[in-house]
C-alpha positions as CSV (number, residue, x, y, z in Angstrom):
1,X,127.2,113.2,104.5
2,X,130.3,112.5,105.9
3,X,132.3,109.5,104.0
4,X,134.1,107.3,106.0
5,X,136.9,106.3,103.2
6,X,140.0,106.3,105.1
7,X,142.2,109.0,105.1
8,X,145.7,108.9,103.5
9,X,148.4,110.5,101.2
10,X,147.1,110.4,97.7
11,X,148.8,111.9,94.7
12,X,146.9,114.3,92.5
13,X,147.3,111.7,89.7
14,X,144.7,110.0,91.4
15,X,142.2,113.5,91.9
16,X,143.2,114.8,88.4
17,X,142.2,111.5,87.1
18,X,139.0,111.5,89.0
19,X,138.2,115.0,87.4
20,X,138.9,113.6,84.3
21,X,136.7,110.5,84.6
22,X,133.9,113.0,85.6
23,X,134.4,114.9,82.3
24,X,134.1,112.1,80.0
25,X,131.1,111.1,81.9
26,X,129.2,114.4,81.6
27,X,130.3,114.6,77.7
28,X,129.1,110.7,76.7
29,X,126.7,108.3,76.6
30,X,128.4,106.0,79.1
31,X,127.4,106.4,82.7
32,X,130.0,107.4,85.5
33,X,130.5,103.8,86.9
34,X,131.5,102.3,83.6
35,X,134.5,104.7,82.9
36,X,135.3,104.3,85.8
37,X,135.5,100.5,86.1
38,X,137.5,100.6,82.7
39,X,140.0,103.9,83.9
40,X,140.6,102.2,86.8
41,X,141.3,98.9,85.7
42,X,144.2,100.4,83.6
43,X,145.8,102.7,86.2
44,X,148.7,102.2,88.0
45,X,146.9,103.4,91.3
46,X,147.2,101.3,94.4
47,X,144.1,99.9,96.2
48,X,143.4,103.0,98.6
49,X,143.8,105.6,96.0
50,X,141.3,103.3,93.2
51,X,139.0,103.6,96.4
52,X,139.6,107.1,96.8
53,X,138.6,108.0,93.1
54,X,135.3,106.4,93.1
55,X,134.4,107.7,96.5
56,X,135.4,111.7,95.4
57,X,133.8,111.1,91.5
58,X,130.6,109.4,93.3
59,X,130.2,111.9,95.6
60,X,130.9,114.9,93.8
61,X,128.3,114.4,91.0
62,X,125.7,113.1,93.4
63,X,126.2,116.9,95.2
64,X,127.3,118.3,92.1
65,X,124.2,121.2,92.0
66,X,124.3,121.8,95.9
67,X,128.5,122.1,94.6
68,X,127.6,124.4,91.7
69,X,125.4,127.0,94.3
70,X,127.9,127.4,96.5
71,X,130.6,127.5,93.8
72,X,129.0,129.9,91.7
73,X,128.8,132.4,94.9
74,X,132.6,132.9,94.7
75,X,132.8,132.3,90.8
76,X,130.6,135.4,89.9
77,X,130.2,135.1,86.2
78,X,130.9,132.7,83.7
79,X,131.3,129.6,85.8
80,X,128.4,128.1,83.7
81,X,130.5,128.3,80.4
82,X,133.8,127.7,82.3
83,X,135.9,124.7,80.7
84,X,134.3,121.3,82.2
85,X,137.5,120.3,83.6
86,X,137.8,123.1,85.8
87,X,134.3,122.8,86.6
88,X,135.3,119.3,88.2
89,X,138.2,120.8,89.5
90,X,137.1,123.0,91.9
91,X,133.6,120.5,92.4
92,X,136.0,117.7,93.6
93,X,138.1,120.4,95.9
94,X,134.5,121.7,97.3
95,X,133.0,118.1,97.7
96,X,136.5,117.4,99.6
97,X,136.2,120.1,102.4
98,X,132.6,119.7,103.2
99,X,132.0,116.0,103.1
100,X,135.2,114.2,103.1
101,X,136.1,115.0,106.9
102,X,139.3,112.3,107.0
103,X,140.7,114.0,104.1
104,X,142.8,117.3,105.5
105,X,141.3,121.0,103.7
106,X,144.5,121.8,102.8
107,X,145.5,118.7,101.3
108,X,141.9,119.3,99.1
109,X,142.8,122.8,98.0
110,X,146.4,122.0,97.1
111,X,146.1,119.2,95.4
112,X,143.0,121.3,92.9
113,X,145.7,124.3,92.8
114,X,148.5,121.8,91.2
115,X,145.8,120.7,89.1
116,X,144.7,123.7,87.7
117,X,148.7,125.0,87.1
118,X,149.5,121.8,85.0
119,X,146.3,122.5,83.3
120,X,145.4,125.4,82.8
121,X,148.5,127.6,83.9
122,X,149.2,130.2,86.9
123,X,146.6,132.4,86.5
124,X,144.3,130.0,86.9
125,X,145.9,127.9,89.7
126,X,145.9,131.5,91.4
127,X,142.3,132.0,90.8
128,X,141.4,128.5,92.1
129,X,143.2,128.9,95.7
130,X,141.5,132.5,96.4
131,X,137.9,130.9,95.5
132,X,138.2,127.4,97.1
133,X,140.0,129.2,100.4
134,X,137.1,132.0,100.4
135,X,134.3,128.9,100.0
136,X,136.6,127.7,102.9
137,X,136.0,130.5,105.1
138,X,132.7,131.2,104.2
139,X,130.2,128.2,104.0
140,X,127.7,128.9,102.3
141,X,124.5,129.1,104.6
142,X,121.3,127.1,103.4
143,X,117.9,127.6,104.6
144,X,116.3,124.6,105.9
145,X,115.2,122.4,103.5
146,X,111.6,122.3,105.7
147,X,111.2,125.8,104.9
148,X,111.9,125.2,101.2
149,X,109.6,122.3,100.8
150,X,106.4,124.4,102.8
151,X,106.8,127.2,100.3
152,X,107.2,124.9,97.6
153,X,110.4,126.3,96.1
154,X,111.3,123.3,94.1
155,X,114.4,125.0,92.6
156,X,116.1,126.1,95.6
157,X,115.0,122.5,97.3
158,X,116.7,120.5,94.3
159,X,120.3,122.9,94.5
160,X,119.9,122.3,98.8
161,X,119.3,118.2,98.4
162,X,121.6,118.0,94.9
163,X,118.3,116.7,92.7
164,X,116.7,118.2,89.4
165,X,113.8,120.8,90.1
166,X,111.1,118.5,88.4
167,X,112.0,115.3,90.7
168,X,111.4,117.2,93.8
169,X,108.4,119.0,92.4
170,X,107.0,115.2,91.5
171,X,107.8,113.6,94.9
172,X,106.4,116.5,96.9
173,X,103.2,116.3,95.0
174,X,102.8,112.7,95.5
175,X,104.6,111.3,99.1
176,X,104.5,115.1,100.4
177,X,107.0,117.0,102.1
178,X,108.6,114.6,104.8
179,X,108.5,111.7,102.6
180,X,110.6,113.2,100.1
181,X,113.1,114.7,102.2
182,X,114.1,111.3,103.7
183,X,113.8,109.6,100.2
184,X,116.3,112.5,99.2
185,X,118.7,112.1,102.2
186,X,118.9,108.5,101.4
187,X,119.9,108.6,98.1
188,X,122.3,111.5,99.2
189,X,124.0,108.9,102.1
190,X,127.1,106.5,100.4
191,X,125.5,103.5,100.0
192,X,125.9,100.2,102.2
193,X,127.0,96.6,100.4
194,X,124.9,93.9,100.3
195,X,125.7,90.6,99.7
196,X,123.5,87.4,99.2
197,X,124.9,83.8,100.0
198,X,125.2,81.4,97.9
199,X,123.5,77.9,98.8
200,X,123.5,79.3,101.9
201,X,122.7,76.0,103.6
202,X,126.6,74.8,102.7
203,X,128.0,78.3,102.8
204,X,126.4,80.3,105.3
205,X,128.6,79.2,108.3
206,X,131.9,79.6,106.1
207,X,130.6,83.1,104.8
208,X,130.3,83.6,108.1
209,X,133.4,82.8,109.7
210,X,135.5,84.1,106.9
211,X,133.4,88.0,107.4
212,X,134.8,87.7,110.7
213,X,138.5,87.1,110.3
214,X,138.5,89.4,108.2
215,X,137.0,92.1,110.5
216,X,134.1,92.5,108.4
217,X,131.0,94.2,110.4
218,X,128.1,91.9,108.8
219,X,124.5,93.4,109.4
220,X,121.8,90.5,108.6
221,X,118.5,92.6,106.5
222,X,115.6,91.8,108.3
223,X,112.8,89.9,106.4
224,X,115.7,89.1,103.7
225,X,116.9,85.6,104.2
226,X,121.0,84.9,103.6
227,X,121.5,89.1,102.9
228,X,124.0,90.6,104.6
229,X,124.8,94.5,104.8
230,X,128.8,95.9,105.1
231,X,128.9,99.3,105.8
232,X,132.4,99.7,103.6
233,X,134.9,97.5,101.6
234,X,137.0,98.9,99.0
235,X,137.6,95.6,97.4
236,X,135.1,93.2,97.5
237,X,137.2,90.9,95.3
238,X,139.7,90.1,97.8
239,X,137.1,88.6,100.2
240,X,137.7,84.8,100.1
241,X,134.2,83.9,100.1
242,X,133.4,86.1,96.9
243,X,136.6,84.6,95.0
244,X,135.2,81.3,95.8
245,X,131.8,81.5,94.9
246,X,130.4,81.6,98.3
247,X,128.4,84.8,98.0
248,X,127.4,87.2,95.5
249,X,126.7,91.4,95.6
250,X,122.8,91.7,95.4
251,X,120.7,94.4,96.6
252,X,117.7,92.9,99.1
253,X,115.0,94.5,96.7
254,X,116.4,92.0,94.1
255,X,115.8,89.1,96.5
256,X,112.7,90.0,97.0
257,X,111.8,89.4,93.3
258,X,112.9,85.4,93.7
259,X,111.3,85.1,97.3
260,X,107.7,86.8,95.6
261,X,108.5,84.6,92.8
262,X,108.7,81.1,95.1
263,X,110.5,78.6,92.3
264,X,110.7,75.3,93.5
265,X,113.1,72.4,91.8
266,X,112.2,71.6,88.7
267,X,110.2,74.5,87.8
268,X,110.9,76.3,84.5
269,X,111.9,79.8,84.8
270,X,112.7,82.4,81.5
271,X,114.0,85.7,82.9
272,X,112.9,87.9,79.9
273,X,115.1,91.0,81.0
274,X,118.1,88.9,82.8
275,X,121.3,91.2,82.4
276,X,123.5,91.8,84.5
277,X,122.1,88.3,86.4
278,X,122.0,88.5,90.2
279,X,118.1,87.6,89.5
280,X,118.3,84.9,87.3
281,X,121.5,83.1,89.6
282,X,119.1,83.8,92.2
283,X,116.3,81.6,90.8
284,X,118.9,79.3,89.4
285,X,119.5,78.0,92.9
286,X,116.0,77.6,93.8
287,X,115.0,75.5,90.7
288,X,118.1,73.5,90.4
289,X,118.6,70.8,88.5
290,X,116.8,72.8,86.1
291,X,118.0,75.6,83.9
292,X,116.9,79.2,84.1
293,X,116.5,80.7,80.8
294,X,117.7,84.1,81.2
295,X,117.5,87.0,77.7
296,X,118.7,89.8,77.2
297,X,119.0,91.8,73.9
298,X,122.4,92.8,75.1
299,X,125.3,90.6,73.7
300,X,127.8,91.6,76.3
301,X,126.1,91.9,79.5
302,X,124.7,88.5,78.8
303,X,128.3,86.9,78.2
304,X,128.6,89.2,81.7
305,X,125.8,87.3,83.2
306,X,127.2,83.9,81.8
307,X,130.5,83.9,83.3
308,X,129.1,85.1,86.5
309,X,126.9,82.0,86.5
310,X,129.8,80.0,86.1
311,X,131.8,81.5,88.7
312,X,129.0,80.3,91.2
313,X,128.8,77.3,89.4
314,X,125.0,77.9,88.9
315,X,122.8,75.8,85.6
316,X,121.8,79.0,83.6
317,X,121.2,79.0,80.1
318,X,121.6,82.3,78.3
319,X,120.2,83.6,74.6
320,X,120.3,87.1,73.2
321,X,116.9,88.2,72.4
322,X,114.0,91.1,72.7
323,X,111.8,91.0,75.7
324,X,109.4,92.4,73.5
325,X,109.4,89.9,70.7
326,X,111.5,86.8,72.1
327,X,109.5,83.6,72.0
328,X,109.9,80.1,73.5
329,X,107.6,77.2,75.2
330,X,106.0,78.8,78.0
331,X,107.5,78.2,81.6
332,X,106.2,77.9,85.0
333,X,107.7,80.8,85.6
334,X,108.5,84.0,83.6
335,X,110.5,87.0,85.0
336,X,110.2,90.5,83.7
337,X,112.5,93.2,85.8
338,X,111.5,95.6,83.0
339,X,114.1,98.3,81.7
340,X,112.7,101.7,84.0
341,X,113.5,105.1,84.8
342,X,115.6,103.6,87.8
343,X,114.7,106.7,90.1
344,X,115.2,104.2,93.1
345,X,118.5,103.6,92.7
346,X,119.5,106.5,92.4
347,X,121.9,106.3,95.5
348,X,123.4,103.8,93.5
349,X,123.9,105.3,90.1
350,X,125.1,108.6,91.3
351,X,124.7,110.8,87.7
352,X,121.4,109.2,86.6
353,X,119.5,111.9,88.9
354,X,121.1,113.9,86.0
355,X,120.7,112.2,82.8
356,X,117.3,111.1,83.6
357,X,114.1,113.4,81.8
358,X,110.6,113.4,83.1
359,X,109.2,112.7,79.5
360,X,111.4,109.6,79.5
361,X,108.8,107.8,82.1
362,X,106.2,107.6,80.0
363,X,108.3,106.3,76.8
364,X,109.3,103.9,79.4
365,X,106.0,103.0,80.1
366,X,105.1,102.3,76.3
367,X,108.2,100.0,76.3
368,X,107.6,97.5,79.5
369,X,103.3,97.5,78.1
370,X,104.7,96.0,75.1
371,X,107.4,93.5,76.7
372,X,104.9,92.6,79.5
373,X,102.2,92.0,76.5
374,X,104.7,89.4,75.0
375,X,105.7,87.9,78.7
376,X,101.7,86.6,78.9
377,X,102.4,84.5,75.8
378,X,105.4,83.1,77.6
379,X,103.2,81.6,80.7
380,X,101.9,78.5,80.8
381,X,98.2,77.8,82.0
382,X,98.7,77.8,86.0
383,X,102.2,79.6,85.9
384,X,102.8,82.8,87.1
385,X,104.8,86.1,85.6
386,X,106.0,88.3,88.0
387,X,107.0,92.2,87.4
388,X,109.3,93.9,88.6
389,X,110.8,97.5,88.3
390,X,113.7,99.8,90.1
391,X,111.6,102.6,89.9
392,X,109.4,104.6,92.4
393,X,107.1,105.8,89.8
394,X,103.4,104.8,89.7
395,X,102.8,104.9,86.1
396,X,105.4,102.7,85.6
397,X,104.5,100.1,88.7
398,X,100.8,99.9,89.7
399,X,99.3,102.1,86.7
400,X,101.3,99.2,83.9
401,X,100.3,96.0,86.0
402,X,96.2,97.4,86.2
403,X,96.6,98.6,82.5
404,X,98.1,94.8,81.8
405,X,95.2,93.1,83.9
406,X,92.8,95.1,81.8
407,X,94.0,93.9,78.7
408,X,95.2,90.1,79.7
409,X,92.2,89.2,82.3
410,X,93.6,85.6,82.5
411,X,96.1,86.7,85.0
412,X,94.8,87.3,88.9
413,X,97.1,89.1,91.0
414,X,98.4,87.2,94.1
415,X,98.9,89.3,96.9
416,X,103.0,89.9,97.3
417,X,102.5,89.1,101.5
418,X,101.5,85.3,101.1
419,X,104.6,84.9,100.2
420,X,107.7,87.9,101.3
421,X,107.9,89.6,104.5
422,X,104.9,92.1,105.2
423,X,107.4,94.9,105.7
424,X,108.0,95.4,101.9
425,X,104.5,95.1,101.2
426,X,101.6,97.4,100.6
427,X,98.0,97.0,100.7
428,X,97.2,96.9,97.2
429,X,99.5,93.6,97.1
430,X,102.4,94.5,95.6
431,X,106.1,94.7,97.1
432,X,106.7,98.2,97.2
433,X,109.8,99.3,98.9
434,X,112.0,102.7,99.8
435,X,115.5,103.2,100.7
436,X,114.4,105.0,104.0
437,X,111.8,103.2,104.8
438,X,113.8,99.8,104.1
439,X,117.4,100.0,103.9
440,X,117.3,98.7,100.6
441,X,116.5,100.0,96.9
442,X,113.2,101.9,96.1
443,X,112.1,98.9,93.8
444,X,108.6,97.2,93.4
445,X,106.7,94.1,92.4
446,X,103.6,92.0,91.3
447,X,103.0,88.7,91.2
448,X,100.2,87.5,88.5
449,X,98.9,84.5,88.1
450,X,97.9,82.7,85.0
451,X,94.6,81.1,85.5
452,X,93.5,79.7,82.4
């Protein structure tokens, strides 16, 4: 998993800080990409080195338990209760010499050695150089993970591919050996931007020409109208067409919830579950002049979603409110991209492979059964809801939309390839997408119909 971040003189204010952003992450309730949007925000680090933190933090605590195996060979005893900073420490230094291959190994193992003198003292600095230049010399050697999946030795699978025991246990058992691996090793890869175009009948040529001035290697995603992938950019916010409104950052699985949807002008949408937006400024384009009525019970990420409307200048109309309770006249058109486990996004959200606990999918489950149950009040007669998750799990895809067509037989489901590319479709009718399969997020979706 080689990074391609370029390479560059980077003071250890910018890896101690990186170790320290991981910290706070491991010890709180935020997730690593918020602290470090707000750290970085406030430090004085140039572009390359900002870039250079969120590539080392990502990438360490996606690989943190394959780190921790090989770490813990030279550590001996105790590196369990060892102080979290150090932990990070020498997990940032590792991550460094086996998957940053622009970055020099000495320049890895110095800059952890200053590190650990300023905190932690000599001693330690001393003890950090002898175990990061032994892990140096002596790579750790893995079995294949083929071998690991046949004799179903889930714990040694999830330290190899960096994943909790139970998650690889689960995926074996249900997409099998092969499956999992390459769901596994694309979660594992740094992930690709994608970008959407705005009104892409005014803007695509511009978006276009300005990509290429500025050296950009645009990939178009098949099946995925006006998406475009770019294999790197450190700062997206410098791209013209993104300052000016041109284009937006939007995975293609979330596209595929407006192009299953099929809004036309005029059409009234309610996105139940809006925050942070790209959905809901999606459909805002399509159903122009009209308003989409996007809800969120979360204050801030919908003042988030608001000004990002306004930035591309798109009619959205926001309220705070509980999916599970909010009520309004019911639409043509009412969007539920239900709060899940996320487990296909995970090459996204690097620590939620962490955070996340099996028993959480079912409370999950309970949660989107009761906001779907208000989302059929919200429908008009003839209009159609349409569910959508982030998650590869059946109990919370197909086993809620056949427990909600049980309980609300008024709703048909119409079959996701009358209206999105086969590709992302299955033969139950529902988009069901995989990062390795796709190139995009593992994500799914149903489209129900409201017939009386």
């Amino acid at each position: 998993m080689a990074t391609t971040k370029p390479a560059g003189k980077s003071g250890s204010s910018a890896r101690e800080l990186c170790c320290e952003i991981m910290t706070q992450a491991e010890s709180g309730p935020q997730y690593l990409d918020q602290i470090l949007e707000r750290r970085l925000v406030r430090s004085a680090l140039s572009a390359k080195d900002r870039a250079l933190v969120t590539a080392i933090a990502n990438g360490t605590v996606r690989m943190r338990s394959r780190l921790d195996t090989e770490i813990e060979q030279h550590y001996r005893e105790g590196y369990a209760t060892a102080r979290p900073l150090l932990r990070n420490v020498l997990r940032t230094a590792l991550f460094q010499l086996r998957y940053m291959d622009r970055i020099p190994e000495y320049a890895a193992i110095n800059e952890a050695v200053e590190i650990a003198r300023r905190r932690f003292g000599d001693r330690m600095s001393q003890f950090c150089n002898a175990l990061l230049r032994n892990a140096q010399r002596t790579p750790l050697e893995w079995p294949p993970n083929e071998e690991l999946a046949a004799a179903r030795d889930f714990q040694s699978l999830g330290r190899s591919l960096s994943f909790p025991e139970w998650l690889m246990r689960r995926w074996i058992e249900r997409l099998g050996a092969a499956e999992t691996l390459a769901l596994a090793e694309a979660f594992n890869r740094v992930p690709d931007i994608t970008m959407r175009v705005v009104r892409p009948q005014a803007n695509l040529q511009t978006f276009l020409n300005e990509a290429e001035r500025a050296g950009l290697e645009l990939r178009p995603l098949e099946g995925l109208p006006d998406f475009f992938v770019l294999p790197h950019m450190d700062q997206i916010g410098d791209f013209a067409p993104f300052k000016n409104g041109l284009c937006t950052v939007q995975d293609g699985s979330g596209g595929l919830v407006t192009y299953l949807a099929a809004p036309v002008s005029g059409e009234s949408v309610i996105d139940l579950c809006a925050a942070p937006g790209g959905k809901a400024m999606h459909l805002a384009e399509k159903v122009a002049p009209t308003k989409v009525l996007a809800v969120d019970i979360d204050e801030a990420r919908i003042q988030m979603l608001a000004e990002g409307a306004g930035r591309l200048d798109l009619a959205v109309e926001t309220a705070v409110g509980d999916a599970c309770t909010f009520s309004a006249t019911p639409a043509d058109l009412v969007v539920v991209d239900a709060p899940c486990s996320g487990l296909g996004v995970l090459g996204k959200r690097s620590d939620l492979r962490w955070r996340r606990k099996q028993g959480e999918i079912a409370q999950l489950a309970q949660l989107q059964k009761r906001i779907l149950t208000n989302a059929a009040s919200l429908v008009r007669a003839g209009g159609r809801l349409i569910y959508s998750t982030c998650t590869t799990e059946p109990e919370e895809n197909d086993a809620m939309v056949s427990l909600f067509m049980e309980n609300h037989p008024e709703f048909a489901l119409e079959p996701a390839h009358q209206f999105v590319d086969a590709r992302f479709c299955d033969d139950k009718g529902f988009v069901r997408t995989f990062p390795h399969r796709h190139g995009i997020d593992g994500s799914f979706a149903a489209r129900l119909k409201k017939t009386q």
